[in-house]
N, C-alpha and C positions, 0 to 999 in steps of 0.2 A: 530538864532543858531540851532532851531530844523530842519529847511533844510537841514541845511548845514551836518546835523551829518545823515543825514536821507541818502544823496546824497553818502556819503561817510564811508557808512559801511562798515564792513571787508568783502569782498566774499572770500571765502574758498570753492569751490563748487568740489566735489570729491564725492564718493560713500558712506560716512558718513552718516548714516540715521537723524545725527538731529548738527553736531559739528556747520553749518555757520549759521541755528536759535540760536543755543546757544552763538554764541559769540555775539550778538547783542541785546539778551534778554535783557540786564540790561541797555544797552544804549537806548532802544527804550521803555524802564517803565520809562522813566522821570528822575526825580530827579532838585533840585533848580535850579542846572548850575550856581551856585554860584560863582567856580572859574573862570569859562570862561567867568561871566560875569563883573568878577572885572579887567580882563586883557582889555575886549571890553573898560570900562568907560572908562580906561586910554586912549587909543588909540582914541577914540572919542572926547574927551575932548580937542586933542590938532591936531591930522589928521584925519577929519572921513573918507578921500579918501582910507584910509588905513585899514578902519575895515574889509573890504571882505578878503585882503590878511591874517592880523591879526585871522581873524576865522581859521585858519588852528593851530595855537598856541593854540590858545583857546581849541580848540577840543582834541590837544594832552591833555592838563591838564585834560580834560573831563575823555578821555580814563585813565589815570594815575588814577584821583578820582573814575573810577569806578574799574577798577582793586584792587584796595586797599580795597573798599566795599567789594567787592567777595570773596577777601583773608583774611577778619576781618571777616568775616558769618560763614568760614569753621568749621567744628566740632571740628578741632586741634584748634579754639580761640575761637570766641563768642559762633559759634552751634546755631545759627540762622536762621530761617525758614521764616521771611521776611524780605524784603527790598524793598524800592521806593513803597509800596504799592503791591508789589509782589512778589511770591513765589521765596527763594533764588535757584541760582542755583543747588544745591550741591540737595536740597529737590529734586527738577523737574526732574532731569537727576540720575547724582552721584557726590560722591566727587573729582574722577580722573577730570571727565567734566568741576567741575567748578576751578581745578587748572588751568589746561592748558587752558583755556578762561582767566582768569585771566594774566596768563604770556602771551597768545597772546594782549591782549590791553596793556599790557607795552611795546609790544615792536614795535606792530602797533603802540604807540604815535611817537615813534620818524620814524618812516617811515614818516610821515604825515607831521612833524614837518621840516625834510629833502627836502620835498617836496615841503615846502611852497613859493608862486611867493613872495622871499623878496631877498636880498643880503645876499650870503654866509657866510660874516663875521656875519651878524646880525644872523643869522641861526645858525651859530656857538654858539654863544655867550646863544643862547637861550636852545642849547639841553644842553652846560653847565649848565646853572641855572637851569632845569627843572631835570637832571639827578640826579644833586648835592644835590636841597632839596627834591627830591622824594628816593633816595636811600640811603644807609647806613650812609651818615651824616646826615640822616632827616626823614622822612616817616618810612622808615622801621626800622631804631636804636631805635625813638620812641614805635613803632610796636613791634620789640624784648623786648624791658623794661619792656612795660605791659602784655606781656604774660607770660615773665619769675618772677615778682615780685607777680602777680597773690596770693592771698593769704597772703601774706608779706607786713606788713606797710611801707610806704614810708613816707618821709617827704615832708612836703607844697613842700619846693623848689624845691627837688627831681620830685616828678608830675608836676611841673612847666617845669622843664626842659623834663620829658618823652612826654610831649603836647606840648610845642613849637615846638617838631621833629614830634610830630606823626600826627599831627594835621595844628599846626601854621606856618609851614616853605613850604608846597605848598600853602598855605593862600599868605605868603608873597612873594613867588614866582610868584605867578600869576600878583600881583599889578608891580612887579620889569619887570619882561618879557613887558608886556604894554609898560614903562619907556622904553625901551631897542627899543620896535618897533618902536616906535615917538622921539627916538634920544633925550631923554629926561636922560643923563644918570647922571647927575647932582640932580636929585628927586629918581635916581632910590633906593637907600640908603635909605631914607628919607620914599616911600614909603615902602619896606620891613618890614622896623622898624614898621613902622603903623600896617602892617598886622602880624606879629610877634602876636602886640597885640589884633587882630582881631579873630587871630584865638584860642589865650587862652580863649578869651570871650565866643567865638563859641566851645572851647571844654566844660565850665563850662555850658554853657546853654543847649549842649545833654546832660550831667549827670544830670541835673534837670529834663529835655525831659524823663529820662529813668525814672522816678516815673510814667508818665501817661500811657494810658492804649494804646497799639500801635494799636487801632484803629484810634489813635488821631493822631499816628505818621509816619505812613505807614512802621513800621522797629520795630521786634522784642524787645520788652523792657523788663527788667528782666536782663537783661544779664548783667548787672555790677557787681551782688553778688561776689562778694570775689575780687574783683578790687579796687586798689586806684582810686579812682574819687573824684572830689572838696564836693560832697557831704557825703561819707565814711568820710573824714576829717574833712571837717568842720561843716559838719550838712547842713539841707536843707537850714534853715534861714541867714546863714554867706555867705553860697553860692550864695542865692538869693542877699546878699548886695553886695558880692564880684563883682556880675556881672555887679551890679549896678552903682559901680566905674566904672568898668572898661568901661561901653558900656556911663558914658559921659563923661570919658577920650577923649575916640575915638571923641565922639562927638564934643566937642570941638577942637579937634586937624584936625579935619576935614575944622574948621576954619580957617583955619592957612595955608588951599591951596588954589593957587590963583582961580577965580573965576569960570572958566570952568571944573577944575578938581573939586573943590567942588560940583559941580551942577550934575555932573556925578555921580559920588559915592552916593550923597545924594539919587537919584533916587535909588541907590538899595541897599543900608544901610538902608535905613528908613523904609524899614519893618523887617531886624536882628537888629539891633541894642539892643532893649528893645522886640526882643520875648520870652524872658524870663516872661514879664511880660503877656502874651496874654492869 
């Protein structure tokens, strides 16, 4: 995946003293590649002759994950000075810079996405999903919640529902997209649902993340003061159990797919699953 995103970054080349390094900075400091690589298991799992086309999907979720990053750092929400291990944009440059980098990899995803060598209806079908839980039914209404209650208690289920959109609906987008690539559209339901729950886990276990010292975590920590997060609520210790349902929920339900799709996800769930506990 790191080629492939390497081969295919934005050039912007114009008289801009620094705009086509900055749109690339955040994509080329790394980061898990978590989504793009829960879309690859699926596809592997059931056509691997398909993963090279499938990287183009993948990459869009990339570019979408990291857009999102760059617009949660800004001074208007978190005011965070790193990310991925590096200095955020907004710091290096200014704030205008890392708006518009941010809106350009949202909108280079679906360029890419448009692009990809698969069948148009499947192309279709995927900028739907991808648009649908990255934007105002998902990512950003999430997005919007936590910055406007900021301050203001929420309830468990309240926060349940502002991380399922802000967090857990590109989580389950990416596994569903996969479904969608290998004509698998019978799991695709089934996998969503999974990640739904994958990515509540994965939000409670950054809010635990945000206690240590972000040497540990290559991303600004501190920054939840005045935010509902499962730890505000529940305390550190309820949180650390909460997680602890929920990640051998997953685990278990991971048994429950048949054997190559299991063996895929196992491969890269098995080190989120319980990093909570690491």
């Amino acid at each position: 995946m790191e080629e492939f995103i390497k081969k295919n970054l934005i050039k912007a080349k114009s008289f801009h003293p620094f705009f086509e390094k900055a749109l690339n900075e955040m994509l080329l400091a790394g980061g898990k590649r978590f989504r793009p690589n829960l879309l690859l298991s699926v596809v592997k799992a059931y056509n691997p002759l398909m993963v090279e086309n499938a990287k183009y999907a993948a990459f869009a979720l990339e570019l979408i994950h990291t857009y999102s990053l760059i617009h949660d750092d800004l001074p208007a929400m978190d005011n965070a000075s790193l990310r991925r291990g590096h200095p955020t944009l907004h710091t290096t440059y200014d704030e205008t810079t890392a708006i518009l980098v941010g809106d350009a990899l949202n909108t280079y995803a679906f360029e890419v996405l448009s692009s990809a060598p698969m069948h148009n209806d499947v192309k279709v079908e995927l900028i739907k999903i991808l648009s649908k839980n990255a934007g105002p039914s998902g990512m950003v209404l999430g997005q919007a919640i936590d910055c406007y209650f900021e301050n203001k208690k929420l309830t468990i289920e309240e926060l349940k529902f502002l991380h399922m959109n802000k967090t857990g609906k590109l989580i389950a987008a990416s596994l569903e997209m996969g479904a969608v690539i290998v004509n698998k559209t019978d799991l695709a339901r089934k996998l969503y649902d999974f990640g739904l729950k994958l990515g509540l886990l994965f939000q409670i276990q950054d809010d635990l993340l945000d206690l240590l010292d972000e040497n540990e975590t290559g991303k600004t920590t501190g920054v939840d003061d005045g935010k509902n997060t499962f730890v505000t609520l529940l305390g550190e210790k309820e949180a650390r159990q909460k997680a602890d349902r929920l990640a051998k929920e997953l685990e278990d339900e991971l048994e429950s797919f048949d054997e190559n799709l299991k063996n895929e996800l196992k491969k890269l769930l098995d080190n989120y699953l319980f990093r909570h506990k690491k």
